[in-house]
N, C-alpha and C positions, 0 to 999 in steps of 0.2 A: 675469842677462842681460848684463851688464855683461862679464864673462868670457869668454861665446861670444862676444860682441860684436869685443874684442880679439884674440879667435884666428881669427876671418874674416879680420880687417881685416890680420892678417900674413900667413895664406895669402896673401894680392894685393901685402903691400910687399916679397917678396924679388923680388931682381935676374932671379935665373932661375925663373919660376914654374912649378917642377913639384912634384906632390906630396911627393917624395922630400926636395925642397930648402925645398918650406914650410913642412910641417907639424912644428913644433914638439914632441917627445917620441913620435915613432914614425918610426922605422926600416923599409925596402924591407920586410923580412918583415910587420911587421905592417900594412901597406897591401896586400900582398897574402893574406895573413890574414883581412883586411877584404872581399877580389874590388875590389879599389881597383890600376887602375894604376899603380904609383910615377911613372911618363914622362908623366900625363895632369893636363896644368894647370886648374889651379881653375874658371878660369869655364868650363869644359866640365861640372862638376858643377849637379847638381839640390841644391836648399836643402837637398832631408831628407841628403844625403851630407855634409854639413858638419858636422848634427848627429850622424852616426853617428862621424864624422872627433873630434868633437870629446868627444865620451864617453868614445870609447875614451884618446883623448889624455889627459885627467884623471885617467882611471883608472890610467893609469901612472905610476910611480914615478920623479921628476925624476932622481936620483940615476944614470939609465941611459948 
């Protein structure tokens, strides 16, 4: 929990909050991959989209 935890709380601490710019290890293709607006900021999102946000996130390979 601890992990999701920390990857909410940076969706909300960048300057420009949009999906594209917060979400840490996913790129415009894979938010739209997702049916995830790149251009739609966070607090416009429902809880369960954070954790879908945040799945796919882990699942990827830092190294990108």
């Amino acid at each position: 929990m601890p992990a999701f935890r920390a990857f909410v709380t940076t969706c909300f601490s960048k300057r420009r909050k949009q999906l594209k710019n917060a979400v840490l290890g996913l790129n415009e293709a894979d938010l739209k991959a997702l049916d995830f607006d790149p251009r739609v900021r966070p607090e416009r999102l429902p809880a369960a989209a954070f954790v879908r946000l945040f799945r796919r996130a882990a699942a990827t390979p830092a190294s990108r």
